[in-house]
C-alpha positions in Angstrom: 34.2 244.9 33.8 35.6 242.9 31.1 38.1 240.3 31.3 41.8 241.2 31.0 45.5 240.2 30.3 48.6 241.1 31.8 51.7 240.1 30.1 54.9 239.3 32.6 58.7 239.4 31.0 61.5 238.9 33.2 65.5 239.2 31.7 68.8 239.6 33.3 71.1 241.9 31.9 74.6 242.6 32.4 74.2 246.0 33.9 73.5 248.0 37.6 69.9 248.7 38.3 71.1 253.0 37.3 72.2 251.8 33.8 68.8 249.8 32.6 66.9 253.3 34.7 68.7 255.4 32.3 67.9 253.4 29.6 64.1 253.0 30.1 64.3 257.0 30.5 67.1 258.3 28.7 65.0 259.4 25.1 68.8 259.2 23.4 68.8 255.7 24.8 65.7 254.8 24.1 66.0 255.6 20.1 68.6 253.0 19.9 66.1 249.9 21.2 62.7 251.0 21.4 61.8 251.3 17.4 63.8 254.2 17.1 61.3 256.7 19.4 63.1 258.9 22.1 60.4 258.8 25.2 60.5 262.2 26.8 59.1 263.1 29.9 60.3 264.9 33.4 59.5 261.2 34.9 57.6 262.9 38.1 54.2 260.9 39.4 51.5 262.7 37.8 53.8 264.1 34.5 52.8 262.5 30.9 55.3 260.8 29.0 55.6 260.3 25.1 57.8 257.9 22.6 58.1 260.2 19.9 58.8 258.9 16.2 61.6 260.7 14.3 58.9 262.7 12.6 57.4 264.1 16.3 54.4 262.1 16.3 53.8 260.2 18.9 53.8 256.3 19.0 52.4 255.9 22.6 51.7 257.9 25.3 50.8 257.7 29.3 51.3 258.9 32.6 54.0 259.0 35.1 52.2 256.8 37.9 55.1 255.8 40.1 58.7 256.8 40.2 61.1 255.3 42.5 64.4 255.1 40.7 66.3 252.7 39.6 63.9 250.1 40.9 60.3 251.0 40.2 58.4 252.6 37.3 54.7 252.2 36.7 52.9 254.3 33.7 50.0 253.9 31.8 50.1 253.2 28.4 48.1 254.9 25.2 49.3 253.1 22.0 49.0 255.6 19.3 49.8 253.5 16.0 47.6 253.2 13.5 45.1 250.8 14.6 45.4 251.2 17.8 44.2 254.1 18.5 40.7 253.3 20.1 42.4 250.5 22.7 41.9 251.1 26.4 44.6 252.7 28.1 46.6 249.7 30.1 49.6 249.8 32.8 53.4 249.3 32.3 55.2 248.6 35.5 59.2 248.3 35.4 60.8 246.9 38.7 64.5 246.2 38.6 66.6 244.8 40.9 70.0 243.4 41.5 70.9 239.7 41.1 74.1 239.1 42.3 76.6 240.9 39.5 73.9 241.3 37.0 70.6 242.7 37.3 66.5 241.5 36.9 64.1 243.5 34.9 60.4 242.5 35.1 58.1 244.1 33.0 54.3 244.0 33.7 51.8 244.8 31.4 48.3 244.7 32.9 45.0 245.1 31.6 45.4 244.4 27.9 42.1 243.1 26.4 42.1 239.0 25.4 41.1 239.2 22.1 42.7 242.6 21.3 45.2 243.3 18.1 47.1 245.6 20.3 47.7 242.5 22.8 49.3 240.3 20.7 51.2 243.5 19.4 52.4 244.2 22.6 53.7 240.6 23.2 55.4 240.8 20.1 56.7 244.3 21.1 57.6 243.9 24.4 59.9 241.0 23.3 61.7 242.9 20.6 61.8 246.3 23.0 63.4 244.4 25.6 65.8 241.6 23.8 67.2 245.0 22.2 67.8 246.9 25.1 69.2 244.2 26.9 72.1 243.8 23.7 72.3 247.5 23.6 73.4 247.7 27.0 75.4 244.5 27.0 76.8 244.8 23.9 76.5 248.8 23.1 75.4 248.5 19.7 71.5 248.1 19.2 69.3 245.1 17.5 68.3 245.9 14.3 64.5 245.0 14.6 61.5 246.9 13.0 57.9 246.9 14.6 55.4 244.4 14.2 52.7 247.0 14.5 
């Protein structure tokens, strides 16, 4: 078995554990941080899940693995992009959890490939998705960022 990565990202935001789960799986929430997609899926253990471009196609794609709201979320993770389209499917998990008024949002990102495009990508992503959410909840107007795909 080949060698992997797993990428670890860990922010506080000013909001309750419910208000960052509704934002990692509300798809009108979602549009305003995450590179304007809206992720839509039933969010049951065993359901897929897409982040759908405004055109309908879809960016990336997974499984429901987990669900244990608002503190646990793991999925799998298809990138879709151009490019990316032949990389191993990895795993996303989401815990959050309250720190005192503010809350903790780790994001794990395991088995990305070491020398992959898509792992840098992801880095890159992941940084972006999150720093945007984390001002859109804060603030309630969204980051302007663009992908680095």
């Amino acid at each position: 078995m080949a060698e992997t990565v797993t990428h670890l990202f860990e922010i506080y935001i000013n909001a309750t554990p419910e208000k960052i789960w509704q934002a990692l799986t509300d798809g009108a929430m979602t549009q305003q941080y995450y590179f304007g997609t809206s992720v839509k899926s039933d969010w049951k253990a065993g359901s897929p899940y897409q982040y759908l471009m405004p055109d309908g196609s879809s960016m990336l794609d997974g499984e429901v693995v987990e669900v244990d709201p608002p503190k646990r979320l793991v999925t799998t993770f298809k990138a879709q992009w151009p490019g990316a389209e032949n990389e191993p499917v990895t795993t996303v998990i989401y815990e959050i959890e309250p720190a005192g008024e503010v809350s903790k949002l780790r994001l794990i990102h395991e088995g990305l490939l070491p020398d992959s495009p898509l792992t840098a990508g992801v880095r890159d992503g992941w940084s972006q998705i999150l720093s945007a959410m984390k001002t859109l909840l804060e603030t309630g107007k969204p980051l302007p960022l663009q992908p680095s795909m």
